[in-house]
Steps between C-alpha positions, in 0.01 A plus 500: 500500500672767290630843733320819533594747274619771738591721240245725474551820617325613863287781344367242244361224742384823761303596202322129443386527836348847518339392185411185679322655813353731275314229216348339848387832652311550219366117489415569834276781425325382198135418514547173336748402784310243747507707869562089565842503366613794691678334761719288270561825277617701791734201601663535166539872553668434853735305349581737234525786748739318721690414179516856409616647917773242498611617166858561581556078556363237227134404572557137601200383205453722140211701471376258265543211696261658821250574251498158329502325861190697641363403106521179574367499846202712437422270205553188769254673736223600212509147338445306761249714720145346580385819473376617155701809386419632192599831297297707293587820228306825493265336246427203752684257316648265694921463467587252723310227709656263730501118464240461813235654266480170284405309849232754594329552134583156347615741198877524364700797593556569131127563448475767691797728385427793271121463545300706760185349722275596229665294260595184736089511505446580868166647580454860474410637821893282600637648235390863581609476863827401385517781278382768738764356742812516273389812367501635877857359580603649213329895540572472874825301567411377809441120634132388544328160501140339418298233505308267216400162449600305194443127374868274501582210417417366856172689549384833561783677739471892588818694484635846596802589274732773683675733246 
């Protein structure tokens, strides 16, 4: 494993790390930011903050390095939950579903990226509740939950997504 280049001046790497902190303050307080993925975000900012109070000796990992470790383990966690967890952007498109959603639908993953309900041909009155929903995370910022039925792959199932 090649050495760390140490050469870089003190100011340069304080900088990377305010800039750091910053970029995931501001992830933190977007509206497309899952209020799920707060916990693991905040982590990442500990761990930056500590970095940046013990300044004056080496942080024992790169900046870099944290971040790509609590990557990887949110990633870990996310892939292999049995809960569905799915995001959406402003336009209710989704952006990301999670492997489980193949079990529960009997559909690929791949089919439903890009596309909104509408489009994946769920029934209107599903599809509208999941609209008003996102749209209210998204005006209001705050968590809420319901409740709906829907047809899987195993039989009908009722569900009440958090968000």
């Amino acid at each position: 494993m090649p050495a760390k280049d140490v050469s870089k001046p003190a100011s340069d790497t304080f900088g990377q790390l305010e800039r750091a902190i910053e970029m995931l303050r501001e992830l933190r307080l977007s509206k497309d930011f899952p209020v799920a993925y707060h916990a693991i975000l905040d982590d990442c900012m500990g761990e930056l903050d500590s970095a940046r109070s013990g300044f004056g000796a080496p942080p024992s990992q790169d900046v870099a390095d944290v971040l790509l470790q609590r990557e990887q383990e949110f990633r870990a966690l996310v892939e292999n939950a049995s809960d569905m967890i799915v995001r959406f952007d402003r336009d209710h498109r989704y952006l990301y579903v999670n492997p489980i959603i193949e079990e529960v639908t009997g559909a690929p993953a791949e089919l439903f990226l890009g596309k909104t309900n509408y489009e994946l041909g769920v029934p209107s009155d599903l599809s509208d509740l999941w609209q008003r929903e996102l749209d209210r995370v998204v005006e209001t910022g705050k968590q809420g939950q319901f409740r709906f039925d829907g047809h899987t792959a195993e039989g009908e199932r009722y569900y009440r997504p958090r968000y």
